[in-house]
C-alpha positions in Angstrom: 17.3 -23.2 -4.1 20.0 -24.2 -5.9 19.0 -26.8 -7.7 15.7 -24.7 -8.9 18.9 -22.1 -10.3 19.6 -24.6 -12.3 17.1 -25.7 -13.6 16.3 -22.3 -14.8 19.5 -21.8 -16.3 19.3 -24.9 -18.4 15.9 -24.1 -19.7 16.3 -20.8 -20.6 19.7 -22.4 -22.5 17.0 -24.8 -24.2 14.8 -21.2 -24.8 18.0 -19.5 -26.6 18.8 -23.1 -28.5 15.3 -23.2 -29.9 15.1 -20.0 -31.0 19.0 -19.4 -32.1 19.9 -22.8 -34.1 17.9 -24.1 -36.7 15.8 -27.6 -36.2 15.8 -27.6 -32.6 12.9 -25.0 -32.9 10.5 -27.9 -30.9 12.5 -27.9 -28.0 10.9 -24.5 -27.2 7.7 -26.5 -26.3 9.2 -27.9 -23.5 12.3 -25.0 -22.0 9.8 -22.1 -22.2 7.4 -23.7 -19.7 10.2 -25.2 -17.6 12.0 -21.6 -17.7 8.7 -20.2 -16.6 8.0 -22.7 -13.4 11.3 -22.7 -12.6 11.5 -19.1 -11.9 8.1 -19.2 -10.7 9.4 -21.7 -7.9 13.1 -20.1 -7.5 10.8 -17.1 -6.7 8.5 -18.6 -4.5 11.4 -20.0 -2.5 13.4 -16.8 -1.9 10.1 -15.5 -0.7 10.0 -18.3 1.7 13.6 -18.5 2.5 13.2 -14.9 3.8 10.4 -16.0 5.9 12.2 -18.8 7.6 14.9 -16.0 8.8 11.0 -14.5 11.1 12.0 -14.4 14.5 11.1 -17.8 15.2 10.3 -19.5 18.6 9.2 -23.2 18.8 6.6 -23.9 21.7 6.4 -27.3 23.0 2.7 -27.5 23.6 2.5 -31.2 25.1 4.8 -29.4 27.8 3.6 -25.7 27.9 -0.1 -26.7 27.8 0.5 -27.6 31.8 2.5 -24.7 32.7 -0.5 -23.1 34.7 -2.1 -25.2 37.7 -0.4 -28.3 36.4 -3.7 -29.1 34.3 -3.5 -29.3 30.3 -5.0 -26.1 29.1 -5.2 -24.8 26.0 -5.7 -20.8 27.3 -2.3 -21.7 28.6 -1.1 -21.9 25.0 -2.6 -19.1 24.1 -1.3 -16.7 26.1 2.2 -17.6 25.5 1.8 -17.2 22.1 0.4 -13.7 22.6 3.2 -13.2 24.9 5.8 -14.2 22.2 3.7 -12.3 19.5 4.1 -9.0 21.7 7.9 -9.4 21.5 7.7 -9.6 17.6 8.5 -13.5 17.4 6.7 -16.1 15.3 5.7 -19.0 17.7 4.8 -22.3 16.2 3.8 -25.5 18.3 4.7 -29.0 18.1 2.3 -31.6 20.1 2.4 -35.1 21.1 -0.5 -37.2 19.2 -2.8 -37.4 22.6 -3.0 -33.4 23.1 -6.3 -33.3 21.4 -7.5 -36.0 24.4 -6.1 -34.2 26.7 -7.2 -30.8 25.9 -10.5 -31.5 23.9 -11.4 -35.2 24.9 -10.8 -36.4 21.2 -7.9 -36.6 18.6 -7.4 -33.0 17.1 -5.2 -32.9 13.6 -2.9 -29.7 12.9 -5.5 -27.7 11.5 -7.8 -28.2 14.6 -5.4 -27.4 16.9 -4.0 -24.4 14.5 -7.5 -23.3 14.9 -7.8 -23.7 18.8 -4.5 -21.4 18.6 -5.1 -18.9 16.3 -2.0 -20.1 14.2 -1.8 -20.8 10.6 -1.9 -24.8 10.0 1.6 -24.8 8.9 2.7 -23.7 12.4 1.0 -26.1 14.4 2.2 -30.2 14.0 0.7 -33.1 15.7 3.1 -36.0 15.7 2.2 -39.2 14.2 0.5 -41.3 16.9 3.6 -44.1 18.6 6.1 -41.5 17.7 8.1 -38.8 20.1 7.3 -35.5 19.7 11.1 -34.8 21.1 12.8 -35.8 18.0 10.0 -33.7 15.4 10.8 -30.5 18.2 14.4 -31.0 18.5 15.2 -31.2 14.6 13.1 -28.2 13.6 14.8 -25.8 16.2 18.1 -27.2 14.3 16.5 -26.3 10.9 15.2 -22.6 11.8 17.8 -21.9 14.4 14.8 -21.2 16.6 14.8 -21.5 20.7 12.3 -23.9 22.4 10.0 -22.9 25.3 9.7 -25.6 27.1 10.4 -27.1 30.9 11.8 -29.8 29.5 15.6 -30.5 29.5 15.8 -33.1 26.9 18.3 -34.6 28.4 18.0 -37.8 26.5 18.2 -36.5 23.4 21.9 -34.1 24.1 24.0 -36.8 22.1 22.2 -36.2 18.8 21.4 -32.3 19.7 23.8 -30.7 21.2 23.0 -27.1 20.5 20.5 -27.6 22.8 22.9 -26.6 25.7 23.9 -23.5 24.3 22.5 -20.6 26.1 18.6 -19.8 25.5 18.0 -22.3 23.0 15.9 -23.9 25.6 13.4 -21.8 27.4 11.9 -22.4 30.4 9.2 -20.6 31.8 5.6 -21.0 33.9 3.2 -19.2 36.2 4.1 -17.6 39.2 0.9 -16.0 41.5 -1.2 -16.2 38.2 1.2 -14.4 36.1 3.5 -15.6 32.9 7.2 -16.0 33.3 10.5 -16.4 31.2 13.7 -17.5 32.3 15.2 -16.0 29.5 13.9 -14.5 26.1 15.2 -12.5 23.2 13.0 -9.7 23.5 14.5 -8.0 20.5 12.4 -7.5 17.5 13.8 -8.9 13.6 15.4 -6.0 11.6 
């Protein structure tokens, strides 16, 4: 965001040159436009920025998706995401490649599974096929700050993420007698 300040600020200095100092009236054809995307995009990122501080929870669906009757299922997913909705969070989903197979018999992309989910695309991701899902799940809780519901421990991956054994960052949960469970939650709503 800083960068796009920047380069607002030194095309609106090319906007005041062109129209304050004599023969340099051309340069107009280039700062206006770049003044205007600029703030267009400086704009467009504060928006965003202020949507990345949502109450996000990451969902690791290649683990959650087994959670009831240790069968992949994608209702499974969906009610945890309603759960998480209730409490005012946004969930997203991260998936290993073969969760399409598993819970469709074929290879579903982002925007399929987004679909099966009732998410937006850009909260559902589908790792590349031959790579770890771990990795893709573990760096974007670092980015937003955002927990993990998962049963997994990542235990392998501690070294490079150690945040991950700070309390609630990781949160288990499951099926007990038919009904959803939470070890532990933030159950308080954004400001």
């Amino acid at each position: 965001m800083i960068v796009l300040f920047l380069i607002l600020f030194v095309s609106l200095a090319g906007v005041a040159v062109a129209l304050f100092l004599p023969g340099y009236g051309d340069l107009i054809l280039i700062a206006a436009p770049s003044a205007i995307a600029a703030l267009f995009l400086w704009i467009r990122a504060a928006v965003r920025g202020r949507k990345s501080a949502e109450n996000w929870v990451l969902i690791d669906g290649s683990n959650v998706m087994y959670w009831k009757d240790n069968t992949p299922k994608i209702e499974t997913l969906r009610e945890v995401i309603a759960y998480l909705r209730g409490l005012k969070h946004t969930p997203a989903v991260v998936f290993d490649a073969n969760a399409g197979y598993l819970l469709a018999g074929k290879y579903q992309h982002d925007y399929a599974m987004a679909n099966h989910l009732g998410l937006t695309e850009e909260c559902v991701m589908v790792v590349p096929k031959g790579t770890v899902a771990d990795t893709f799940l573990l760096t974007a809780a670092r980015d937003f700050n955002a927990p993990i519901v998962t049963d997994d421990r990542y235990r392998d991956w501690k070294d490079d993420f150690p945040e991950i054994a700070q309390p609630g960052r990781l949160i288990r949960g499951g099926y007990r007698n038919g009904v959803l469970w939470f070890e532990e939650i933030d159950q308080s709503a954004p400001a």
